[in-house]
N, C-alpha and C positions, 0 to 999 in steps of 0.2 A: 387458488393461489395462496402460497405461504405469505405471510405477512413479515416483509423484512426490515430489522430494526437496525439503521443506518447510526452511528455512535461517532460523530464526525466535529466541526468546530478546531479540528490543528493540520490545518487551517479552514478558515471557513471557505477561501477559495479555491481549496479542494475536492472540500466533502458539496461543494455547490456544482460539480465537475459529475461527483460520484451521483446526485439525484437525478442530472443530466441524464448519466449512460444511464442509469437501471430503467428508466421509464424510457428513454431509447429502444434501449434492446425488449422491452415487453412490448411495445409496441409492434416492432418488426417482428418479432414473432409470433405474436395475437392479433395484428395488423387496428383497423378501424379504431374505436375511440378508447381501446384499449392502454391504461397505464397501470403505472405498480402500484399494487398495497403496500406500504412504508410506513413507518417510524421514525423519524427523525431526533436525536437529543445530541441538541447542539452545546459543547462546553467553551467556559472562556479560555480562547489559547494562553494568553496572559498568564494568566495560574498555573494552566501547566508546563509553558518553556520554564518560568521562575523556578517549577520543582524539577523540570531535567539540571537546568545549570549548575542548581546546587547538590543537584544528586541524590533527591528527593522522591525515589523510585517508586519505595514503597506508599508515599503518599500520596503520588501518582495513580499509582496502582488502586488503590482504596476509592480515588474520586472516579476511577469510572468505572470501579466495582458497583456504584452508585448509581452511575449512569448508565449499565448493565441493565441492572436492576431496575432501575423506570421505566427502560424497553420493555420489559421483561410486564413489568405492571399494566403497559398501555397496550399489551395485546403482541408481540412481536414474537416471531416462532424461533429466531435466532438470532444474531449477532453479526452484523457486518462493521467493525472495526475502523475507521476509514482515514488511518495513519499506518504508516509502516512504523516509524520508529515506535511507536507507543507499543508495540508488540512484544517489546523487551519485558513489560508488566503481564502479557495474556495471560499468565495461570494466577497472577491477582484479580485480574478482571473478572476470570468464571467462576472464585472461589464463590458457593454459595448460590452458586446461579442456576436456574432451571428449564433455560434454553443454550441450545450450544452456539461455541462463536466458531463464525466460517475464518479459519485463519488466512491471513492473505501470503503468506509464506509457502503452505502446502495449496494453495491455488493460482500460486505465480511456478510454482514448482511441477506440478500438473501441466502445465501449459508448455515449460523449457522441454520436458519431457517428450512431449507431443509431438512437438516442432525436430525431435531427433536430437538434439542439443543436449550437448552434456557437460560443456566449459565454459563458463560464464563468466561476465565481467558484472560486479554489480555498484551502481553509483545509487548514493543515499545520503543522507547525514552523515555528519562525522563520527553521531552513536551509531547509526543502521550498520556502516562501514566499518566502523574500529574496533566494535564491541563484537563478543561470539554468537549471541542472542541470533540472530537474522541468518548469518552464516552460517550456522551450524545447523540452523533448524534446512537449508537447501541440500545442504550437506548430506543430509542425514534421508534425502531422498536420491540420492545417488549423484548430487550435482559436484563440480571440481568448481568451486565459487574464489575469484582474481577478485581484488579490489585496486584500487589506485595507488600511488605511490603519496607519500604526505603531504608536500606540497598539492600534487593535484586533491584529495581529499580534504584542503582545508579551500581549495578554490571551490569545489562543488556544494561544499556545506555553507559558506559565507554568500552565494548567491540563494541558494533556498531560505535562508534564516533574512539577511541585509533585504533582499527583492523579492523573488517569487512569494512567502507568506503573505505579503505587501500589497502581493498584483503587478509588481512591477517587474516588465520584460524586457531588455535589455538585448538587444545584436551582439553587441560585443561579447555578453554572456556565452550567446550561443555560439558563439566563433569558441570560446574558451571552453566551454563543452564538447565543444565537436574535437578540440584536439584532445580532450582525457578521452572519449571515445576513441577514437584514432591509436590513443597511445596503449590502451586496454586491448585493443583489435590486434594492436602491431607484437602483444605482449601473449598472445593465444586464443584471444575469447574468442568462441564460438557466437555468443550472442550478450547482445547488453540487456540486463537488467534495468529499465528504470525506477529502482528501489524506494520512489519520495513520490510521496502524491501528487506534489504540485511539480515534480519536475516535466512532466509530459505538458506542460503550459510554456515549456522554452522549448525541444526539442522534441524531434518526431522519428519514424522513420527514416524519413529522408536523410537525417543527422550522423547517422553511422553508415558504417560499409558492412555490418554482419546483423543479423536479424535484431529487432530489441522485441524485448516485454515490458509494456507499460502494464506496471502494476495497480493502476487506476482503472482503468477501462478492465483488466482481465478480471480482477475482484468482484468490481460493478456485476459482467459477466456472469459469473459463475453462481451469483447471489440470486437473480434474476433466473438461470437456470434450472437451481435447485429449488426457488420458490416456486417452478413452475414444473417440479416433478422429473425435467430433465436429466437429472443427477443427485446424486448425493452428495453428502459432502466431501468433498477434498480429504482423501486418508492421511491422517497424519503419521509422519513416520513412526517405525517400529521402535 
């Protein structure tokens, strides 16, 4: 078993989501007292929403080239990422690096694919959403990638940032989720994208009327896969 180095802390109720599934799923696969060989380098969120806000990419970028890099030191065979937005930095992340990072864009893009799905609705932050970084890389595996209209895109980002980072789940949230899903649905989507780590902690399946991909659990997935020889990595596109 690959040793898989988990690079997670935005948030930590996330990436505590993400050690969940991978020893999950090796379990169920390996069955008995079976769990994962992991890495774990936790960062403070703190530091890094301060440098999204201000727009602080590249320093961004630099501190978990860092924490790349102590994966990388402690034994970890590759890189499981365990933020979507922070993805906007991944070729800061690997500059210098000597283990490859499993991106979670071409292994949420692997999965839309699978499932037949080719038009997508995807909810995220208002950077995952607004920015080309996310979209373009689905894009560029053949996906037709809907985002929200502004108003709803600043409802779905103000609940992830105000509550879910937090821990805090909220009904109402999910009532207001479930109509940007609805209105994404009503708009073409084939399938919702859950683009945030922490957004599969307010909605599920159950929440839409067309299939979704939570990109928590399918990452976790496919890290656990490939550590277990199952697969390769996720091709990134051409």
């Amino acid at each position: 078993m690959k040793v898989i180095g988990l690079l997670g802390g935005m948030s930590w109720e996330s990436s505590a989501q993400y050690y969940r599934l991978v020893n999950e799923r090796v379990k169920a696969v390996l069955g008995g007292f079976h769990s994962a060989h992991a890495v774990l380098y936790s960062v403070d969120f703190a530091a890094i929403e301060a440098m999204q806000a201000d727009g602080r990419w590249d320093d961004a970028g630099a501190e978990l080239n860092r924490a790349a890099k102590a994966l990388e030191a402690a034994g970890a065979d590759f890189v499981v990422l365990c933020t979507n937005t922070m993805h906007k930095v991944a070729g800061l992340l690997e500059a210098g690096l000597g283990i490859p990072l499993l991106h979670l864009g071409d292994a949420t893009a692997a999965a839309v694919k699978a499932a037949g799905v080719r038009r997508v609705g995807l909810l995220g932050t208002g950077f995952t959403m607004g920015q080309p970084f996310y979209r373009d890389r689905l894009a560029a595996h053949g996906l037709d990638v809907l985002v929200p209209g502004a108003e709803d895109r600043d409802l779905v980002h103000r609940v992830i940032y105000d509550e879910l980072v937090l821990g805090v789940v909220k009904p109402e949230s999910r009532e207001a989720y479930r109509g940007v899903i609805a209105r994404l649905a009503g708009a073409g989507a084939e399938g919702i994208i859950y683009g945030c780590t922490e957004i599969e902690l307010l909605v599920g399946p159950e929440d839409s009327p067309v299939p979704t991909f939570p990109t928590t659990r399918l990452h976790a997935e496919a890290a656990v896969d490939h550590a277990l020889g199952k697969i390769p990595l996720p091709v990134p596109p051409a």
